[in-house]
C-alpha positions in Angstrom: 96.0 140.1 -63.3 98.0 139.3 -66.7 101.1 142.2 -67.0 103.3 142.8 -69.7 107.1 143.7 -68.0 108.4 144.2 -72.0 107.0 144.5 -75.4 109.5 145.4 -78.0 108.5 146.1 -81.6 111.1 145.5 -84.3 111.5 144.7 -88.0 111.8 140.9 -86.8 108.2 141.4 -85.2 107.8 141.1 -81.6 109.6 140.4 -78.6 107.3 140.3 -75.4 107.9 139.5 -71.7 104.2 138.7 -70.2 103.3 138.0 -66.8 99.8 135.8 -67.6 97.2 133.7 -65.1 94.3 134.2 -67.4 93.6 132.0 -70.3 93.2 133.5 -73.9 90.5 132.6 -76.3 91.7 131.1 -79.9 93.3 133.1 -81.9 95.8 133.5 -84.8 98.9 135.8 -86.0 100.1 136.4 -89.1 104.0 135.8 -87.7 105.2 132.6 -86.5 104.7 132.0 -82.7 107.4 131.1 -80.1 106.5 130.7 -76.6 109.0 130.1 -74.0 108.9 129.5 -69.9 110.4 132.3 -67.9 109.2 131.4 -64.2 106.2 130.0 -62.3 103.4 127.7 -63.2 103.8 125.0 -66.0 100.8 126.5 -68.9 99.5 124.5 -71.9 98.9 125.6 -75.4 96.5 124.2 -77.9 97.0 124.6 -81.5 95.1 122.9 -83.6 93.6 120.6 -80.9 96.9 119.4 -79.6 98.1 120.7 -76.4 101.8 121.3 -75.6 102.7 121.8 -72.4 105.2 124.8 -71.7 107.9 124.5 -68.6 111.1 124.9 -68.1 112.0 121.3 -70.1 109.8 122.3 -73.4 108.5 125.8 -74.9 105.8 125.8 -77.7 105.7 126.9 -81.5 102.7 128.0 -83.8 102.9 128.6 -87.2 101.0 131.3 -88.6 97.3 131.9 -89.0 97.3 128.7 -87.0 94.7 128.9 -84.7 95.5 128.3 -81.2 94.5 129.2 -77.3 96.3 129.3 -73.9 95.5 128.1 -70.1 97.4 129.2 -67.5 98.7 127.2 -65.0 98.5 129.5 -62.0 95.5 131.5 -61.7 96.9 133.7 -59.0 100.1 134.3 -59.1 101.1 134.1 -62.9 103.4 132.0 -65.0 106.3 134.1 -67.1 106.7 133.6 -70.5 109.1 135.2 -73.1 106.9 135.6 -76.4 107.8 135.8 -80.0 106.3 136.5 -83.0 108.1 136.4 -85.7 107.9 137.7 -89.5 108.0 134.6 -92.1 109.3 137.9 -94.3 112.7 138.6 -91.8 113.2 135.1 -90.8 113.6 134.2 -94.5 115.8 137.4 -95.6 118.0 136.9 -92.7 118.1 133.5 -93.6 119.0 134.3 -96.7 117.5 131.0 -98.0 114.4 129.7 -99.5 114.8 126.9 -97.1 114.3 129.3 -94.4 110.6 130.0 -94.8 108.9 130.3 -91.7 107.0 126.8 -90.8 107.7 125.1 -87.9 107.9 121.2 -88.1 106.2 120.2 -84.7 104.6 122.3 -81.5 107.1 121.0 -78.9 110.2 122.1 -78.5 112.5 120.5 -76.4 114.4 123.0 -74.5 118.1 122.5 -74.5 121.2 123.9 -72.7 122.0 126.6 -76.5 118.2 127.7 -76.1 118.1 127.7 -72.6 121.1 130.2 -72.9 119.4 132.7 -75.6 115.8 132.6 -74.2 118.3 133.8 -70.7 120.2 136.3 -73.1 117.0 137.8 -75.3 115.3 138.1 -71.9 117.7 139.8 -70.2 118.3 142.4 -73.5 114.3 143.0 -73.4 114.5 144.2 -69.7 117.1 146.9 -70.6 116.2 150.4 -71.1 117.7 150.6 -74.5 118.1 147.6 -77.1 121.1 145.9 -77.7 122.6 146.8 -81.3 123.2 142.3 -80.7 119.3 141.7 -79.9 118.1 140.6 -83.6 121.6 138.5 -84.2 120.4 136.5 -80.3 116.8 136.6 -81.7 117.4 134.8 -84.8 119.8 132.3 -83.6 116.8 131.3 -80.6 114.2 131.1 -83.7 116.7 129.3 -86.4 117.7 126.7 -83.0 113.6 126.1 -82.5 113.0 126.0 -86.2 115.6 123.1 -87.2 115.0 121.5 -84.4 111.2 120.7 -85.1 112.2 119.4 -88.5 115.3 116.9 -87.3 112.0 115.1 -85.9 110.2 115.2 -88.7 113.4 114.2 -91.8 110.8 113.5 -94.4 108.6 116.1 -94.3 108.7 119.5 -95.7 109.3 122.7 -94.8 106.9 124.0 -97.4 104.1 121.9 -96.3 101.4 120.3 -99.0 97.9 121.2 -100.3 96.3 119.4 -96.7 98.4 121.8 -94.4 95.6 124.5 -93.8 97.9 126.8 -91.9 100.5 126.7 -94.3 97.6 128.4 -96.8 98.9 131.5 -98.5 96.5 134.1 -98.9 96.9 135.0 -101.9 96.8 131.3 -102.7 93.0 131.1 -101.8 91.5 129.9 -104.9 87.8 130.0 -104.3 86.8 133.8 -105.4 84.2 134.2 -103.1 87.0 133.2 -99.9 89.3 136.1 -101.7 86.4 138.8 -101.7 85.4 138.0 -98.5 88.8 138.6 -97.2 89.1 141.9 -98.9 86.0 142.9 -97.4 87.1 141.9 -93.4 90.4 144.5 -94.3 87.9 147.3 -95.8 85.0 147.0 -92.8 87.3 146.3 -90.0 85.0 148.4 -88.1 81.9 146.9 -88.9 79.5 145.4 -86.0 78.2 142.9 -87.9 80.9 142.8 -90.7 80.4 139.2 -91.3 76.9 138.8 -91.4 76.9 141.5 -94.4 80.0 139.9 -95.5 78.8 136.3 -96.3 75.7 138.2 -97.8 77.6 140.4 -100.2 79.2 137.3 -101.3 76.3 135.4 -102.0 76.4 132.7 -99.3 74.4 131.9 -96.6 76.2 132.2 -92.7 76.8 128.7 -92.9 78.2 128.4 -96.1 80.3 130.9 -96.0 82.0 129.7 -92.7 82.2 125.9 -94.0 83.4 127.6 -97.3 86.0 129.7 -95.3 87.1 127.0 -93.0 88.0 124.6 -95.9 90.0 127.5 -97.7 91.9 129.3 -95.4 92.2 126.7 -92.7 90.5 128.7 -89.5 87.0 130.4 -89.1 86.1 134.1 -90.5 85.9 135.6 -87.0 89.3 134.3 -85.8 90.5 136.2 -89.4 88.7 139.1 -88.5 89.7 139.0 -84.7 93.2 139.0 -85.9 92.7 141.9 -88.1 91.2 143.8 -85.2 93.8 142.8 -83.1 96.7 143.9 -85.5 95.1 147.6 -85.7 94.8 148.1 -82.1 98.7 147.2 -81.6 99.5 149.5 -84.4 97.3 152.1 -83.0 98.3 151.7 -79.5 102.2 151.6 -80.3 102.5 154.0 -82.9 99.8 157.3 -82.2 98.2 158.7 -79.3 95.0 157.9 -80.5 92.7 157.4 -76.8 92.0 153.7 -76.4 88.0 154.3 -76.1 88.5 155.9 -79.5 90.4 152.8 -80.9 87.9 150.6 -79.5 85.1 152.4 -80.8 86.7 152.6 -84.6 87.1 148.5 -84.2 83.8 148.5 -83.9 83.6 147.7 -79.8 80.6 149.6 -78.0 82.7 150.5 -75.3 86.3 150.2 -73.7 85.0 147.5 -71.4 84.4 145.3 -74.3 87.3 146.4 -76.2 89.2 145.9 -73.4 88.0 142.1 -72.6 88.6 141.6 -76.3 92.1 143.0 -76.6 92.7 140.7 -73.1 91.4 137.7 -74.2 93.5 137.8 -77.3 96.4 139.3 -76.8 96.9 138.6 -72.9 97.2 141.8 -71.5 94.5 144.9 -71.2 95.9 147.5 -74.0 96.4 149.9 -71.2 99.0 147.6 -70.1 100.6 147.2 -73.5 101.0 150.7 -74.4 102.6 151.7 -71.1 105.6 149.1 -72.2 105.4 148.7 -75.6 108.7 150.2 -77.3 109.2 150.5 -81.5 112.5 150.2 -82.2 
């Protein structure tokens, strides 16, 4: 089974040590994605329909809301990974630069002897009972090394992307009005069971308009948004109250903790059980 040995919370994001031999549906985050090998299996990771394989000679970066899935390489005993996601918002205020905004430049990363030596050092800090006052200063030097490095391969592009980069969409960029109201309507009936069936109603489109219209605007389909969105809430829940996890489930709008659970697994990696029992807010 898919364990987490650390989850740290911190104004950066999150910092996670996962144990995983079960693959995870596509998803998306809202924070930039780093994926590193620990130990075990070589995995693959496919973001929009490229795979990148992750071992100990390359690790893996998503940008966010880019939609992407995982496959283990060890279905029994488990591949270890150090996992971050990142805030675009830290990365560019400790960065102190507009040049800094959070977009990565490629999905391989090339693993070298400076981030083999952080990935060592941030995964060694995680393990600790108590963080390291020097955890974000190792953090952001492993993100800053991955982030310049997928843009020395790529010397003509951008870090700001262009109009055809539909992860790099802005939310509040979305220009069709219907896209913008239905997103306001996913935040306000998170809970909802059929939340996008009255959605693309109450915005005057037909189901398959709406998803072609969504697609095309925000760059990845209405129910990885809204999975995302559930997703989000149940880590807040499960880190921050006591709330019981059949109640969180049942306020997402899941019919039981079974299915809440599968869903939380499939896209976060780990059952939530799991992730509050490690989970620490700094």
């Amino acid at each position: 089974m898919s364990t987490a040995l650390a989850v740290y919370h911190g104004l950066f994001g999150r910092a996670t040590l996962y144990k995983l031999n079960r693959p995870m549906v596509t998803h998306a985050h809202r924070e930039g994605h780093l994926a590193f090998f620990v130990q075990g299996a070589p995995s693959v990771i496919t973001a929009s329909g490229m795979d990148c394989r992750v071992d100990g000679g390359t690790a893996s970066a998503v940008n966010p809301w880019q939609a992407h899935s995982f496959m283990p390489g060890d279905a029994d005993g488990g591949t270890l990974f150090l996992v971050l996601y990142i805030k675009p918002i830290w990365f560019l205020e400790v960065g102190r630069s507009a040049q800094s905004a959070l977009r990565f430049g490629r999905d391989r990363i090339i693993v070298t002897p400076q981030i083999h030596r952080l990935v060592q050092l941030v995964s060694t800090l995680l393990l600790e009972d108590e963080q390291s006052d020097l955890f974000d200063g190792y953090l952001y030097e492993l993100t800053r090394e991955c982030y310049d490095q997928t843009w020395q391969w790529s010397p003509d592009a951008s870090p700001f992307g262009d109009d055809s980069t539909p992860f790099n969409q802005q939310w509040s960029g979305v220009r069709d009005y219907r896209v913008r109201n239905s997103i306001r309507l996913m935040n306000e009936r998170i809970g909802d069971e059929l939340a996008l069936d009255t959605i693309a109603r109450d915005s005057g489109l037909s189901r398959p308009h709406f998803y072609k219209l969504f697609r095309e605007h925000a760059g990845l389909t209405p129910n990885v948004y809204l999975n995302t969105l559930r997703m989000e809430n149940a880590i807040d829940k499960l880190t921050r109250t006591k709330t019981p996890i059949t109640t969180i489930g049942l306020d997402l709008g899941f019919a039981s903790q079974a299915s809440f659970t599968r869903f939380f697994t499939a896209n976060v990696g780990i059952p939530p059980t799991d992730y509050r029992r490690v989970a620490y807010v700094g």
